[in-house]
BASEDREN-270599 format. One record per residue (C-alpha): residue in one letter; y, z, x. Coordinates in steps of 0.2 Angstrom, whole numbers, padded with zeros to 4 digits, always signed. Example, Ala and Ser with C-alpha at 12.3 -4.5 7.8 and 13.67 -1.06 7.14 Angstrom:
BEGIN
A-0022+0039+0062
S-0005+0036+0068
This chain:
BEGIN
X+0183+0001+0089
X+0174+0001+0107
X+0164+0016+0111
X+0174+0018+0128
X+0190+0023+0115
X+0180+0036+0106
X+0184+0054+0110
X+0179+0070+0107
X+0191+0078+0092
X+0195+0062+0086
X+0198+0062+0067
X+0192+0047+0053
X+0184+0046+0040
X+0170+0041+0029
X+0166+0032+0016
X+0151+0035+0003
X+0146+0036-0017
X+0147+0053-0023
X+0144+0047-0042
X+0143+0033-0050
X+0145+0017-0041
X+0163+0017-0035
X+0164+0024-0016
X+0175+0040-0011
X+0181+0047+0007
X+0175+0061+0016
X+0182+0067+0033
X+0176+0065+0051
X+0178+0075+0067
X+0170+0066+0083
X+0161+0079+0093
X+0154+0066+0105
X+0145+0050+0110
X+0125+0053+0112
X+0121+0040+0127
X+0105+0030+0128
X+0099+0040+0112
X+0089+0023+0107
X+0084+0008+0122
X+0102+0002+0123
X+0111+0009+0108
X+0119+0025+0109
X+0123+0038+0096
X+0141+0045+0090
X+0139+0063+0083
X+0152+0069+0072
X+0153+0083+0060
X+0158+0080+0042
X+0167+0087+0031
X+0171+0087+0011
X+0167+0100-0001
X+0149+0094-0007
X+0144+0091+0008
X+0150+0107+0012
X+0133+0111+0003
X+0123+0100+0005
X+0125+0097+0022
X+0116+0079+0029
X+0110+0069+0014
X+0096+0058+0012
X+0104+0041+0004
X+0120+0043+0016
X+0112+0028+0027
X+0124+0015+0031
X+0138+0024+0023
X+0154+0017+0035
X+0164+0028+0047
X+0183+0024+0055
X+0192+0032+0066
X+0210+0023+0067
X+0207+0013+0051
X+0194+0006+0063
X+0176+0005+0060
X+0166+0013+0072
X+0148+0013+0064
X+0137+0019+0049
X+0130+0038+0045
X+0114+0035+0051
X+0104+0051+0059
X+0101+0070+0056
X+0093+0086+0058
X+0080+0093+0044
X+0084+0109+0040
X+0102+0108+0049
X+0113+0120+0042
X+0131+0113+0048
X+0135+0096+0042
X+0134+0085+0058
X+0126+0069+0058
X+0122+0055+0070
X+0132+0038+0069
X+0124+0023+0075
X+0138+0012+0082
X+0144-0004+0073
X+0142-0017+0087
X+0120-0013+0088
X+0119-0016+0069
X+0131-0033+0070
X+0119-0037+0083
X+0105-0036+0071
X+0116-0046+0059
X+0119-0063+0070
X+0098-0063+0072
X+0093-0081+0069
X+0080-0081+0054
X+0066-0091+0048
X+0066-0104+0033
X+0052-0096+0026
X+0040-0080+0029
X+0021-0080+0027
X+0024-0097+0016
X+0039-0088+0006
X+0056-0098+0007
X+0067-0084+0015
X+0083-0094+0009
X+0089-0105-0006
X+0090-0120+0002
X+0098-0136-0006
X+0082-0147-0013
X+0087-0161-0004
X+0085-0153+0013
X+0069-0155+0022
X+0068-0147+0036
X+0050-0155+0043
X+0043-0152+0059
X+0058-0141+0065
X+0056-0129+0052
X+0056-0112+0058
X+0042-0100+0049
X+0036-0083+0052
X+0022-0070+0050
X+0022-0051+0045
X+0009-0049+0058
X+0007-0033+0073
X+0006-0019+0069
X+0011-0021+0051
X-0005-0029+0047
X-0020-0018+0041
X-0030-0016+0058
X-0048-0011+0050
X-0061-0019+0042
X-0055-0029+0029
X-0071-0030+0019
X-0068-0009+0018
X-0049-0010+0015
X-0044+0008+0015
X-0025+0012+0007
X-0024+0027+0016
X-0030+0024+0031
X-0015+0009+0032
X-0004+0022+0028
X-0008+0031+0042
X-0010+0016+0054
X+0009+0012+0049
X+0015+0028+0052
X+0005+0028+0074
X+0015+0012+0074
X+0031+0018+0071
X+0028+0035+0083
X+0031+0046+0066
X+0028+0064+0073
X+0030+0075+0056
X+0026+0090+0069
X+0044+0086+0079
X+0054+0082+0062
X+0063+0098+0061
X+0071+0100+0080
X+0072+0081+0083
X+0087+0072+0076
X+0078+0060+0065
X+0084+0046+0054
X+0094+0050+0038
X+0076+0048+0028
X+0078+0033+0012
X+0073+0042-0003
X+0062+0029-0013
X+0071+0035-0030
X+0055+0029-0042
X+0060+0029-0062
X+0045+0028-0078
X+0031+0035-0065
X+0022+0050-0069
X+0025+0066-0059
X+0004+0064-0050
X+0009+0046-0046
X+0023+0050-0037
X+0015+0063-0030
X+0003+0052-0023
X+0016+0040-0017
X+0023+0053-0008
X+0005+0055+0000
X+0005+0037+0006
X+0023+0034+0010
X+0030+0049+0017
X+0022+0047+0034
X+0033+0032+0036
X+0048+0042+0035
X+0050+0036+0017
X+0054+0052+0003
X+0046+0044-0016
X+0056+0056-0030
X+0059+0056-0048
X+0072+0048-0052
X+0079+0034-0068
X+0076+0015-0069
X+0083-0001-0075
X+0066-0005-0081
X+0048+0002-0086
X+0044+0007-0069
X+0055+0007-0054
X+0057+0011-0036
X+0072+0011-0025
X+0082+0014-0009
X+0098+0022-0012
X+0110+0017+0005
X+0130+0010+0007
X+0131-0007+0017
X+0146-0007+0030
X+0148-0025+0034
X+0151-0039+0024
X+0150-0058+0031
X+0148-0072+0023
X+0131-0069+0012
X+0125-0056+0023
X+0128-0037+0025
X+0122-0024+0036
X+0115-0006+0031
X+0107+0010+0036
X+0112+0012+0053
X+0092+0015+0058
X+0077+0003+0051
X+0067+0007+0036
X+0050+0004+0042
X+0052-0009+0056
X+0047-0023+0047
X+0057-0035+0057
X+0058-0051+0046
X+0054-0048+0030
X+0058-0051+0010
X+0060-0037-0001
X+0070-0035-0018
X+0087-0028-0016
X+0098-0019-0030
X+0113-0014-0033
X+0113+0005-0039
X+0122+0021-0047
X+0123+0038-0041
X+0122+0052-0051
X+0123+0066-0039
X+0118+0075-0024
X+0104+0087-0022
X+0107+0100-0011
X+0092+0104+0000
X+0088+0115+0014
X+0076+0106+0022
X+0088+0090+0018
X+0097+0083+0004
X+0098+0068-0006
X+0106+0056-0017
X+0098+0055-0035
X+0104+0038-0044
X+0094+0023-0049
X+0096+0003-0049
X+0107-0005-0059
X+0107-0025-0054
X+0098-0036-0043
X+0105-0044-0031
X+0098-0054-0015
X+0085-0046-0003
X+0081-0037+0014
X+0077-0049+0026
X+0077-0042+0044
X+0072-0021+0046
X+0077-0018+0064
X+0080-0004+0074
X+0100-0004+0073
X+0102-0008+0054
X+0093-0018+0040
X+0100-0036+0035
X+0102-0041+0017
X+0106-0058+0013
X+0114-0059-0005
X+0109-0079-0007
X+0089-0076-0004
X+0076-0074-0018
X+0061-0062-0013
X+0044-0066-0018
X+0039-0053-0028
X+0021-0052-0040
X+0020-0050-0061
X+0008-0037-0063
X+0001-0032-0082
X-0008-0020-0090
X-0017-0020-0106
X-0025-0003-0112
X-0038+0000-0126
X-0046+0012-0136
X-0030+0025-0136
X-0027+0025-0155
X-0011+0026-0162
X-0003+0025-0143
X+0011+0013-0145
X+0014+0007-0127
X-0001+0001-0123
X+0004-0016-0113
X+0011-0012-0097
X+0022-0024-0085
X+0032-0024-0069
X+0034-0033-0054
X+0030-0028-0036
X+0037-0032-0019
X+0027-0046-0009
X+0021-0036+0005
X+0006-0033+0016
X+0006-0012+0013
X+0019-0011-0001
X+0010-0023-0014
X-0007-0013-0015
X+0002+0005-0014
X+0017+0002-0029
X-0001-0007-0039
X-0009+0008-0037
X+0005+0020-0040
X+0011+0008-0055
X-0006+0005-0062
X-0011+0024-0062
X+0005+0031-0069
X+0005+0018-0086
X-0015+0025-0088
X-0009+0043-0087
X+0005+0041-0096
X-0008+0031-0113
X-0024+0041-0108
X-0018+0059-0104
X-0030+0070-0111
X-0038+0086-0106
X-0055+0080-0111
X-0067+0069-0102
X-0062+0048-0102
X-0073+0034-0094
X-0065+0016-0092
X-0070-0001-0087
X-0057-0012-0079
X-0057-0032-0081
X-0045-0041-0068
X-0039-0057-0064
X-0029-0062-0047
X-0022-0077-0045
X-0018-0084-0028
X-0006-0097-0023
X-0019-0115-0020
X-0036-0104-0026
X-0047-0102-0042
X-0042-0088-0051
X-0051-0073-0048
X-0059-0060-0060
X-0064-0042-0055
X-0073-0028-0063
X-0070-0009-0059
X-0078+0007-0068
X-0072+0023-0068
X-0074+0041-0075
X-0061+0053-0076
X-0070+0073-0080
X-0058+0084-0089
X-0045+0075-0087
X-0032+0057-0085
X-0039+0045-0071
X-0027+0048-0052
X-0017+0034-0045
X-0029+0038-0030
X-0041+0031-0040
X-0034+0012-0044
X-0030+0013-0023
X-0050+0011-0023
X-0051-0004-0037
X-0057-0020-0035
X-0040-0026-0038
X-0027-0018-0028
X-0041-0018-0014
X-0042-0038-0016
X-0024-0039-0016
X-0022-0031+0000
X-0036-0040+0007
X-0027-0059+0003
X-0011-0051+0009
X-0018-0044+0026
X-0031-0060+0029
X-0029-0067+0048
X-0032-0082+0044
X-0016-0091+0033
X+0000-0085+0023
X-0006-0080+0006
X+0004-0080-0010
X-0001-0069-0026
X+0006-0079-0040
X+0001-0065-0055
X-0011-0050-0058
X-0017-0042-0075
X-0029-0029-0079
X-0036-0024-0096
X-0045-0006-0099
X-0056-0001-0113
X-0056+0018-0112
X-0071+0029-0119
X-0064+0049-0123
X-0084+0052-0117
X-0091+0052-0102
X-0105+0039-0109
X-0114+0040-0091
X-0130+0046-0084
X-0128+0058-0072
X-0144+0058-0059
X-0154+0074-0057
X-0166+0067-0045
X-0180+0055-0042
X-0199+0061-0040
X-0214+0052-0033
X-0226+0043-0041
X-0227+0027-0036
X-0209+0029-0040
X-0198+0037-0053
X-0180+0040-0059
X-0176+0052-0069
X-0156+0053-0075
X-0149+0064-0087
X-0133+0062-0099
X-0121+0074-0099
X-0124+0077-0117
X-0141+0070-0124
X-0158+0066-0121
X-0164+0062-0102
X-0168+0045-0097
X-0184+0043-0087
X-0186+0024-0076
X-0203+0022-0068
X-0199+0009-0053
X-0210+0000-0045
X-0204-0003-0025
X-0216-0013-0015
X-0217-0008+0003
X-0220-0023+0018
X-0238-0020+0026
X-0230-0017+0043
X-0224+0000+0037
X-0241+0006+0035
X-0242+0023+0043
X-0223+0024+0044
X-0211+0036+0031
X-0199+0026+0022
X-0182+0032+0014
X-0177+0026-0001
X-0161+0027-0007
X-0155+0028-0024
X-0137+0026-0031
X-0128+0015-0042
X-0127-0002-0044
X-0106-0004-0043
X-0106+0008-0027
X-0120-0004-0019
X-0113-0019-0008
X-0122-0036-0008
X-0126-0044+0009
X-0111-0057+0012
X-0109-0066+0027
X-0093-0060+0035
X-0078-0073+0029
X-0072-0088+0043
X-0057-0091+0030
X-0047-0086+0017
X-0057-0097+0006
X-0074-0088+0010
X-0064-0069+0008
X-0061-0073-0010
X-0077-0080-0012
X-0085-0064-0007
X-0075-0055-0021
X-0083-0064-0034
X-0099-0054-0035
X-0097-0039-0022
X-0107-0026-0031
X-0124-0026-0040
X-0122-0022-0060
X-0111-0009-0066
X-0126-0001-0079
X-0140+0000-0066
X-0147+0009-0051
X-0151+0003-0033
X-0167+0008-0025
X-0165+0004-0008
X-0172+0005+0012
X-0172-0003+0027
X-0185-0015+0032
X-0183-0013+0051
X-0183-0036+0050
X-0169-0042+0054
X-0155-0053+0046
X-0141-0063+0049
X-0125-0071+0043
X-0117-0088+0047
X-0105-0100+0040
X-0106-0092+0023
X-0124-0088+0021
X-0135-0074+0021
X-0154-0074+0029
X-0165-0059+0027
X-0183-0054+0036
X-0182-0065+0051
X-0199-0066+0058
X-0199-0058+0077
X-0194-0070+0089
X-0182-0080+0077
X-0165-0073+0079
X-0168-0078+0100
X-0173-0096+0096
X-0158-0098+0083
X-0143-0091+0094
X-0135-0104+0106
X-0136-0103+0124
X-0120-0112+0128
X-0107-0107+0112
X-0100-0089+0107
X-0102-0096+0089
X-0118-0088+0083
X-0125-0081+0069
X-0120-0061+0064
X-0136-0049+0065
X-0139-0034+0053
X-0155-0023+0048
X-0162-0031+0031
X-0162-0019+0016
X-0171-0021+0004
X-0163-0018-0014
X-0175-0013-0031
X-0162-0016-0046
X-0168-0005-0061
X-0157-0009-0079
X-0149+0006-0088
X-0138+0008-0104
X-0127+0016-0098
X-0117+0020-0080
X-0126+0034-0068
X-0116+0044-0057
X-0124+0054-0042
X-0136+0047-0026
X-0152+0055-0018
X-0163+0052-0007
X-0181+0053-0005
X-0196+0050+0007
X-0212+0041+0004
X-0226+0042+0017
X-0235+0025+0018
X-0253+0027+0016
X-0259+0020+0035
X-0275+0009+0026
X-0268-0004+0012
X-0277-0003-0006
């Protein structure tokens, strides 16, 4: 039905799960059409009614449920108020999401096949391919991936304002219904996620762990079908797992309510997130990663090998790792007593050697946080290959295997005194350990006061040169940090250094770094400050940094 037929006090009805899996009506009164709500869409507001929605007024997990007027469909229950206390809600019309629909899409995406081609079909040079690139991509230094901050990069992007959420009518929020997570990894999914517009709550799975997006579709053709009535994120093209699910009830809210349920069969995957609708295409196969988790040294746990599978994507990847990683180590190790583990992980990217990292921790008191595995070597190399500028990268598999110690089994450092040098760490509980360190000074900062530096060897970042390719970016994961049982004594040199084409020079004589940079090319070598790094051996991790200040005797010995 055209919008130029619908009128105010005209009466449909709707369509949506209340349980289970089988749809039921509710009733709709128009009240009017919103114009120009979105750039060239519009916005039919009607009021529902039945009696649990009576209650629970707009629900979270409506999205995409259909609406008619005349047996005629008119659009999908799209948008609402938080906090609303009528049951009105905001229907984006039918034509804006058939629109999104009848977009043209690529063969594959960031080197995925978006479609189940016929193996016979090559489609060559005409081959359309596309990227996941903009905004979506993380924006920072990618040698310091931070989780969090690509959260909140996501969220400028897509002009989320949580300040305005309560007066504004906002999109029907998708509740990511995650099952087998613990309640802190969830809560720390809600911290990454819920800027995007995106809810994380408990709820069941088909499988270990699971996350989902409860929503009704409203069109159906050919292998396609159309939901939501608003985006998701925006992803435009993209591949992510689709499901089909069961509901269980609705949850009423009053700051806004939501459908509990949880997936019950795969089928197809999202492949276009647009303003209007998202598109799901029931013939494609979305990439998605293995992920496993061996966990030692909880006796008598009987769960101790972990596995699932995460959606192929540039922000989603690394945050469902973290989240997935952290729950199944809360879930073995959660005890209220103090737990150090080491981590050994192997990535394995599509056309690459396979990769082995190392990551150490130590919980005090209590189980490891989800936060905690956002920071690890793996899920930060993961999003690193995902988000690289330079080609499409495919993750193939991941693994990691802890060994957990109930101890703290670290030194904690208490301070470092001078002598010519000397560290002095202390465990927890036992004996102290004293390191005398040797740390020779360059002649030409005679007179001068040096600060040296002392933290441990995990935290401590090797000199790389900065990566020109995907190749040289997973190179530089191979050895990142000095050794895990050691401390760092380090300062600057006031030399400098430079990077280029893979390499690393340190302590350029004055003068040098003029002569070597090209007069006629932008290519040159990257200048830093040389540090200079002591590595002292201990038998066990150190916690804790200081600092402290050596005055250089102005005549050498």
């Amino acid at each position: 039905m055209p919008l130029s037929e619908i009128h105010p006090g005209m009466k449909g009805y709707g369509l949506t799960v209340f349980s289970g899996t089988k749809p039921e009506r509710f009733d709709v009164e128009v009240i009017d059409v919103l114009r120009n709500f979105q750039p060239k869409q519009d916005l039919i507001l009607v009021k529902t009614k039945h009696p649990r929605l009576e209650v629970t007024k707009v629900v979270a997990g409506m999205s995409g449920s259909p609406i008619y007027l005349n047996d005629k469909m008119i659009g999908a229950y799209a948008y609402g108020w938080s906090f609303g206390s009528e049951p009105v809600a905001g229907v984006t019309p039918i034509r804006n999401m058939l629109d999104e629909m009848a977009r043209p899409l690529p063969e594959r995406i960031d080197g995925w096949p978006l479609r189940l081609l016929p193996q016979a079909v090559n489609a060559g040079p005409r081959e359309r391919h596309a990227s996941l690139d903009g905004a979506h991509r993380y924006q920072g230094d990618l040698a310091h991936y931070d989780l969090r901050e690509h959260a909140a990069q996501l969220a400028r992007s897509l002009g989320v304002d949580a300040s305005h959420a309560v007066s504004a009518l906002t999109p029907v929020s998708t509740p990511i219904l995650m099952g087998g997570m613990s309640s802190r990894s969830i809560a720390f999914a809600q911290q990454l996620m819920g800027p995007l517009g995106l809810e994380p709550l408990q709820a069941g799975g088909g499988g270990a762990e699971e996350a989902s997006a409860p929503t009704r579709y409203v069109r159906v053709e050919g292998d396609k079908l159309v939901a939501f009535g608003h985006p998701m994120s925006e992803l435009g093209v993209t591949a992510l797992p689709t499901a089909i699910g069961r509901v269980l009830w609705f949850l009423a809210s009053d700051q806004r309510s939501f459908k509990i349920g949880m997936a019950v069969r795969q089928v197809g995957a999202l492949v276009n997130d647009r303003q209007s609708a998202i598109v799901v295409s029931q013939g494609a196969k979305a990439p998605v990663i293995p992920i496993k988790m061996s966990i030692h040294g909880a006796p008598g746990f009987p769960s101790a090998n972990w596995s699932f599978e995460v959606a192929h994507d540039k922000f989603m990847t690394p945050s469902f790792a973290a989240v997935a990683l952290g729950s199944a180590l809360q879930r073995v190790a959660n005890e209220h007593q103090d737990v150090s583990w080491t981590a050994t992980s192997k990535l394995k990217i599509k056309g690459f050697p396979e990769l082995t990292l190392q990551d150490y921790g130590v919980a005090m008191g209590g189980t490891p946080e989800a936060g905690e595995f956002a920071r690890s070597n793996l899920v930060r190399a993961i999003a690193t290959v995902l988000n690289n500028p330079w080609q499409p990268a495919i993750i193939e598999s991941a693994s990691m295997d802890i060994e957990l110690r109930y101890a703290r089994d670290i030194l904690r450092l208490r301070g470092a005194d001078v002598l010519e040098s000397e560290l002095d760490a202390g465990a927890p509980a036992g004996p102290d350990v004293t390191r005398v360190v040797s740390v020779p000074i360059p002649a030409h900062l005679a007179g001068q006061t040096v600060n040296l530096e002392i933290e441990p060897g995990y935290t401590e970042e090797r000199d790389q040169a900065s990566p020109d390719s995907l190749a040289d970016m997973i190179r530089n994961f191979e050895n990142p940090v000095y050794p895990a049982k050691s401390a760092v004594v380090s300062f600057g040199t006031g030399d400098a250094g430079v990077s280029f084409k893979g390499r690393v020079a340190h302590d350029l004589p004055p003068g040098a770094l003029d002569v070597i940079r090209p007069e006629t090319s932008s290519i040159a070598p990257e200048s830093f400050p040389t540090t200079t790094r002591v590595v002292v051996d201990l038998p066990q991790f150190m916690v804790g940094r200081d600092r402290v200040s050596v005055t250089v005797r102005p005549v050498l010995r």
